[in-house]
N, C-alpha and C positions, 0 to 999 in steps of 0.2 A: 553226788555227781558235781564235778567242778561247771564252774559256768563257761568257759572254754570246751570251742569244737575245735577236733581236729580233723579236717579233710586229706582223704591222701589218693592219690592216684597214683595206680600201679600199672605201667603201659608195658611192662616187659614179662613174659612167662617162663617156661623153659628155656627158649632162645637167650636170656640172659639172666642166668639162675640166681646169681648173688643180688643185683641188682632187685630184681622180684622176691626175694627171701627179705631182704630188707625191709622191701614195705609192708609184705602181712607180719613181719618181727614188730617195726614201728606200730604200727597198730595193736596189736595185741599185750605189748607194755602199756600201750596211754589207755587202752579200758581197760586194766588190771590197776592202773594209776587211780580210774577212775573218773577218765576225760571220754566226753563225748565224742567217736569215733565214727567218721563215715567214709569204707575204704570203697573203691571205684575199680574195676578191673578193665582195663580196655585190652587191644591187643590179642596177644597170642594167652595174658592169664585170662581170660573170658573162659577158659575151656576148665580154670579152678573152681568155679560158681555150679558145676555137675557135679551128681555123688559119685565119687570115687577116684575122681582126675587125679586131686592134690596128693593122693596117696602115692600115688606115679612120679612124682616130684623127688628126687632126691641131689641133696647139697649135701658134702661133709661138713661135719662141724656147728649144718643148722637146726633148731629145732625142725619136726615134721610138719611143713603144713598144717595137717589134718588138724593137728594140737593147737596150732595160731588162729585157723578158724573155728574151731571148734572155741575158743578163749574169745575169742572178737565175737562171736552170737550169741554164746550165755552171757559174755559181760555186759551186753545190750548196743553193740556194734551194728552198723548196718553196713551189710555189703551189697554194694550193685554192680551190675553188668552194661556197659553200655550199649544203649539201642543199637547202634551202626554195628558195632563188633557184633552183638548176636547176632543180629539179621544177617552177616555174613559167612558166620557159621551154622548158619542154622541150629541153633539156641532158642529156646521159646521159654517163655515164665514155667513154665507147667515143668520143664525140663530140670528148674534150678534145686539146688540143695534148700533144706528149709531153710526161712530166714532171709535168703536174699533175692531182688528186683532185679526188672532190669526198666533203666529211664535214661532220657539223652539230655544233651548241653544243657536245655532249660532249666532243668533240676539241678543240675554240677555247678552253672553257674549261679543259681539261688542261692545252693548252698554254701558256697566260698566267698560270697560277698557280703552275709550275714556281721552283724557285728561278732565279734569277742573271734572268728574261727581265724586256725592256722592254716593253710591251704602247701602242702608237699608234694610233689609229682617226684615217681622211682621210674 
């Protein structure tokens, strides 16, 4: 594992498909690279952190979902859900696909202000 993290939050889901296909792509190359990965779903992608959502998800041209996260958990990725966005969809930990949380700003900004990380918002 490199000693660099990279932080990415991904505020867009359906409603802005490229833009959110990008950030589970970013991700899913820098833990295939071998970089410490911790993506953040806020928004409308909160609803990708449920089994079976991201299959739902279709972009021409992008890889599926399902294959970026499924690439971001085995490569040892952590994805989380933010507190506010589940509690407003009624999202609950128990609800999520394995592997991922859900924690709010205390944690995002922990994590982003750590030495060595890159911090990205899509």
């Amino acid at each position: 594992m490199s000693s660099k993290k990279l932080v990415i939050k991904v505020t867009a889901g359906a409603d802005a498909p490229e833009r959110c296909s990008q950030a589970f792509t970013v991700a899913a190359v820098a833990v295939a690279s071998g970089i410490e990965v911790s993506l953040w779903l806020t928004g409308e992608s909160s609803w990708f952190a449920l089994p079976g959502r991201a299959a739902e998800f279709e972009l021409p041209h992008a890889a599926p979902l399902p294959d970026l996260i499924d690439g971001i958990l085995t490569g040892g990725g952590v994805i989380t859900v933010c507190t506010q966005c589940a509690a407003r969809r009624g999202i609950e930990e128990k609800d999520l696909i394995e592997g991922a949380r859900i924690a709010g700003a205390q944690v995002f900004v922990s994590e982003i202000m750590a030495d060595g990380v890159q911090a990205l918002v899509y």
